[in-house]
Structure formats: structure tokens, C-alpha cells
N, C-alpha and C positions, 0 to 999 in steps of 0.2 A: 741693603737695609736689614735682610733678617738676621744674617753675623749680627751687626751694629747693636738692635734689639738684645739676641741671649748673650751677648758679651755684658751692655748696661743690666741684666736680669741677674746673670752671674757676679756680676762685681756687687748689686748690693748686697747679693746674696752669700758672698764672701763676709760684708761687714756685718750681715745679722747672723752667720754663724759663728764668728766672733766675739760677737754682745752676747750670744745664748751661751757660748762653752764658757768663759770668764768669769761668770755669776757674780762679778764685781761693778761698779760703772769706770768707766775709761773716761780719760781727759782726752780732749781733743787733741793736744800733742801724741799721747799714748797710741791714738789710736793712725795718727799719720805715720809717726815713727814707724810702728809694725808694719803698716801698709805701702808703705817708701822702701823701705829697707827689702821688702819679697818685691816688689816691683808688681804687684798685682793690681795696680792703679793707679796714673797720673797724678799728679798734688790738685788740678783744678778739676777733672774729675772726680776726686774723693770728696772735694766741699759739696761739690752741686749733690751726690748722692746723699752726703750725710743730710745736708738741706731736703732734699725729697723724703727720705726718711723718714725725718720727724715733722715735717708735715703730711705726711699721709698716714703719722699717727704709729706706725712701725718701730718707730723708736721714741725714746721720751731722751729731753733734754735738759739738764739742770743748769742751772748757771750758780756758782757759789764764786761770790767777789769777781775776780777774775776769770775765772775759770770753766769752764763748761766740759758737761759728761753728761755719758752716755749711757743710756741702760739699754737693752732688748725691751719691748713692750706687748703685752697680749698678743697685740695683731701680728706683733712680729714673728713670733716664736708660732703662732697658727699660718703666716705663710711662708716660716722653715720648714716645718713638716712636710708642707705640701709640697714644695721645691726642693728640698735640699740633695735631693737626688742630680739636679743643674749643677751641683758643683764638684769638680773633681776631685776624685778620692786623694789623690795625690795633693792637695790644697788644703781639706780638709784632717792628713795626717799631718801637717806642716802646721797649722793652727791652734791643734789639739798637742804638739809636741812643743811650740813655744808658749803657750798658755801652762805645760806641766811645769816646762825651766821658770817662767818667769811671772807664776802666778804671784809668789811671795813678794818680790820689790816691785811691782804693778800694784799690790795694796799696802806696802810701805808708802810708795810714794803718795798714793792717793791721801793718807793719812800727814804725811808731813810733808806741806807745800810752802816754797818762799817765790814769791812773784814781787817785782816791781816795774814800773808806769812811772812816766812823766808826770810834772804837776804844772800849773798855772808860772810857776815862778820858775821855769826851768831849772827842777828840781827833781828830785823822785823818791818818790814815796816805796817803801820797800813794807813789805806783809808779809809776816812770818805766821806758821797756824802749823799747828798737832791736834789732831783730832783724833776721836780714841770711838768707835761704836756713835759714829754721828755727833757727837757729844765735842762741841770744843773748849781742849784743855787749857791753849793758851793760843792766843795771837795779838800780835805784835805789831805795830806800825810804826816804822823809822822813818825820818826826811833824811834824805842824804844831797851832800853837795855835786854829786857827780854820779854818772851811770856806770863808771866802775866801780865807785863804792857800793850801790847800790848790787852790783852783779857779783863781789866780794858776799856780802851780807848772806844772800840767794846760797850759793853755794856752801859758805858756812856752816850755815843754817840749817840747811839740806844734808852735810855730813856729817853733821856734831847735833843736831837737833834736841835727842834725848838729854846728852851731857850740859846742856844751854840751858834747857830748862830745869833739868834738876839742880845746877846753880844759880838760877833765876828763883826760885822755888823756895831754897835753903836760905838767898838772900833777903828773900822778901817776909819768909816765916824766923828769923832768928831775931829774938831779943836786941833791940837799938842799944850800944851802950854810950849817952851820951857825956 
């Protein structure tokens, strides 16, 4: 039982010093991936914790469209202080060293998201958005006839986003010549 205890003590405490070093908010994909990929937490262990979390107020949850993130919250970051000594040095050089690689496309992606969802009509609705300092510059909602078009779109979207829109941008501000 007492393993059981500082192992769940340690793994949240893995996730909130991840939310403190980041100084960004994580998408709940972002934050599996990283967590999946070190193996320092099961997939249905990481929900229940993120779930504990932000109900005991430690972490704050956003929900924008689709998508949900995460920030560190007051109480969190006062019981990192207190703890963060529970977590291995060794963990904690590993989070601080993919947080240096991969601070810059963790807030590109956060900035330009394309998700799509089924609709009513066995369809799917695909949501393109660039957001620039909180501020959204453009987003976009397609129906598409299929979920590969739809997962087409997404990735597009995702890799061309800037150049999309600044021809989206050009086409929409240049003179009609009819």
C-alpha cells in the first residue's frame, strides 16, 4: 500500500512539474504523448490523475472547441515546492531537457490547431484555427464527405497553415474584378 501511495504521489507530481517548467498550457494529447512515450505512466492512470488534478483545484482546465489544456495552478505550483524533492532527479533532468527541445513546436502547435468530429449526417465537420497571443486570426469550418478528407484537411492545415492563410487573406482582401 505505501509503494502504491508515493508511486500515485510521484506521478502526479511528475505531471505538475511538467505544467510548472513548460510555462505554456498543454493539450491533453501533448501532455499523453510526452507521458506515453517516457513510459512514466499508464494511459488510464494518466486520465484518472489529470481528473484528480483539476479537481483538487492543482491544475486548471480549459476546454477551447475541441480541445482541452492544461495549465499548473496556484495550488499546484505551492505543492511542487513542497514535494518536488519526491521526484527523481533523474525524471526531472529528462523533462527540463524535452521541455528545452521542444518548447518551440509545443507552442506552434498550440497556436495552430486543425481537429475534426463527426456530424449528425455522417459527416465531419473539420476546424482549422491560428491563433496568434490568445487572439484568433482565423478559423475555419469545413464539412467534408469522409473522414479521410477530413484527416487530409487536419494535416494540411497543420503543415502549410501560415501559407493557407496568407492566401486565404490575399484572396479575400484583393479587389473582385468582375
Amino acid at each position: 500500500m505505501f509503494d502504491s501511495t508515493r508511486e500515485l504521489t510521484t506521478n502526479k507530481l511528475i505531471l505538475l512539474y511538467l505544467l510548472n517548467k513548460i510555462h505554456i498550457p498543454l493539450s491533453h494529447a501533448q501532455i499523453t504523448h510526452f507521458i506515453m512515450e517516457k513510459g512514466y505512466i499508464d494511459y488510464f492512470s494518466l486520465q484518472q490523475y489529470l481528473t484528480e488534478l483539476s479537481d483538487s483545484k492543482l491544475v486548471s482546465k480549459e476546454q477551447d472547441d475541441n480541445t482541452t489544456r492544461y495549465t499548473i495552478a496556484d495550488n499546484g505550483i505551492n505543492t511542487l515546492e513542497y514535494f518536488s524533492n519526491r521526484i527523481p532527479e533523474s525524471i526531472k533532468q529528462e523533462i527540463d531537457k524535452y521541455i528545452q527541445k521542444n518548447r518551440r513546436r509545443l507552442k506552434n502547435e498550440m497556436e495552430v490547431t486543425a481537429e475534426y468530429f463527426p456530424n449528425d449526417s455522417n459527416e465531419y465537420i473539420v476546424n482549422c484555427k491560428i491563433k496568434e497571443n490568445d487572439r484568433t486570426l482565423i478559423n475555419i469550418e469545413i464539412n467534408t464527405a469522409s473522414k479521410e478528407q477530413a484527416r487530409n484537411i487536419c494535416s494540411n492545415w497543420e503543415n502549410n497553415a501560415q501559407t493557407l492563410y496568407q492566401s486565404i487573406l490575399v484572396s479575400l482582401t484583393s479587389p473582385s474584378s468582375k
